[in-house]
VMD Tcl script that draws the C-alpha trace (Angstrom):
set ca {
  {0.00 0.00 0.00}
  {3.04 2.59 1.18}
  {4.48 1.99 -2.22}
  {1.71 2.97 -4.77}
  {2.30 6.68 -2.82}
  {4.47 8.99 -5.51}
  {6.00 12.26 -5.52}
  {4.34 14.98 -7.29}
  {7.75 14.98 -9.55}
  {7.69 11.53 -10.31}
  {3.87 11.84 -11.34}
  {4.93 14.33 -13.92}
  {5.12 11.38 -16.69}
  {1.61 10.21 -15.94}
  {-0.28 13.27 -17.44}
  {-0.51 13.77 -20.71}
  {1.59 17.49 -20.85}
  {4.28 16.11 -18.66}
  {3.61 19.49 -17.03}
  {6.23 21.12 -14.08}
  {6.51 20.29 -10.33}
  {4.70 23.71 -9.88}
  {2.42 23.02 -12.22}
  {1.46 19.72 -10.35}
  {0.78 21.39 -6.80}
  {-1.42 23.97 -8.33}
  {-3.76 21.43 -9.41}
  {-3.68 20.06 -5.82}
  {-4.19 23.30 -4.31}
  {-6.34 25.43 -6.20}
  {-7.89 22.58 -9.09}
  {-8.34 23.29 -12.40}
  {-11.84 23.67 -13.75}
  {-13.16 22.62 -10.39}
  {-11.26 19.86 -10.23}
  {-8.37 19.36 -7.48}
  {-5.66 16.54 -7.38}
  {-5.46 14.48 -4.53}
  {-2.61 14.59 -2.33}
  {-1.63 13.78 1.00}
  {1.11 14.82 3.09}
  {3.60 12.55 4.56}
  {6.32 13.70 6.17}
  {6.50 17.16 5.32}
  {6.54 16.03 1.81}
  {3.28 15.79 -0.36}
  {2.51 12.56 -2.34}
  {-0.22 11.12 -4.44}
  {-1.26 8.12 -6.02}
  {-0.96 6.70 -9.53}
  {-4.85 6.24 -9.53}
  {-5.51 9.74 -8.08}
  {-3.56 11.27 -11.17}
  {-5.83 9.17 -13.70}
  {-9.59 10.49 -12.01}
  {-7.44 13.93 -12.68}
  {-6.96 13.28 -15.88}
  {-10.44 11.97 -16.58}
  {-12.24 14.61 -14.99}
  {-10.08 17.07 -17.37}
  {-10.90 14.92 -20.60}
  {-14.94 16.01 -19.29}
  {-14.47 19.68 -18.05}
  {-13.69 22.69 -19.63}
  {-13.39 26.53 -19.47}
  {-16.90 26.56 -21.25}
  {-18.75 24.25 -18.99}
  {-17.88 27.00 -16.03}
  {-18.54 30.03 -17.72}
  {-21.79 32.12 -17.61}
  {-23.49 30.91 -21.03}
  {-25.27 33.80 -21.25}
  {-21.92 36.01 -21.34}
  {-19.28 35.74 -23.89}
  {-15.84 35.31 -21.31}
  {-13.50 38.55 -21.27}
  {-10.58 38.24 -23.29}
  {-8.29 40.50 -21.62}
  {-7.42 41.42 -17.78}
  {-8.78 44.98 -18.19}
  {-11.64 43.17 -19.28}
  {-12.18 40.76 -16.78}
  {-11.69 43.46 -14.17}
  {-14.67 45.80 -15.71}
  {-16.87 42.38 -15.58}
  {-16.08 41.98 -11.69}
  {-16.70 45.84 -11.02}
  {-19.97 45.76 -12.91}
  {-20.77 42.13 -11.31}
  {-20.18 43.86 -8.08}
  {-22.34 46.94 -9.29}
  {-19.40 49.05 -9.21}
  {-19.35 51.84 -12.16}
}
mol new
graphics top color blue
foreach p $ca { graphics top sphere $p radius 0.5 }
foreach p [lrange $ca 0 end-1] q [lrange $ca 1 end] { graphics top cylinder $p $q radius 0.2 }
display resetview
C-alpha cells in the first residue's frame, strides 16, 4: 500500500503534458476547472497516487473553461476586461 504513494515529480510522466513540479501542486491546491488533485502529506513532503492522477486526468478529458462560464456572457478576453466584468458584477461603475 506505502508503495503505490508517488512524488508529485515523479507523477509528472503520468499526465498527458508532462507538465512542471509547480504546475502539479497547483492542481492540488487550487484545481483546475473545479477539479483538485489528490494529495496527502507525509512527512512534510506531499505525495499522491498513480490512480488519483488518472480520475485527474479523466475529470479534465470532461471539463472545460466553457462548462464553467456564464453561457449567457461571452468570457473577457483581456485582464482589463475581466476586471470591468467583476466591477460591474459587483455593481461598481
Amino acid at each position: 500500500m506505502a508503495d503505490d504513494y508517488i512524488s508529485l515529480q515523479a507523477a509528472a510522466p503520468l499526465f498527458p503534458t508532462r507538465p512542471h513540479k509547480n504546475t502539479i501542486v497547483r492542481w492540488a491546491n487550487r484545481g483546475l476547472y473545479g477539479v483538485k488533485l489528490k494529495t496527502v502529506r507525509y512527512g512534510g513532503k506531499r505525495l499522491t497516487r498513480p490512480v488519483w492522477v488518472d480520475e485527474f486526468n479523466v475529470a479534465m478529458l470532461g471539463a472545460s473553461p466553457d462548462s464553467f462560464a456564464d453561457s449567457n456572457s461571452p468570457a473577457p478576453t483581456s485582464s482589463h476586461e475581466q476586471a470591468e466584468a467583476k466591477l460591474d458584477e459587483m455593481g461598481v461603475s
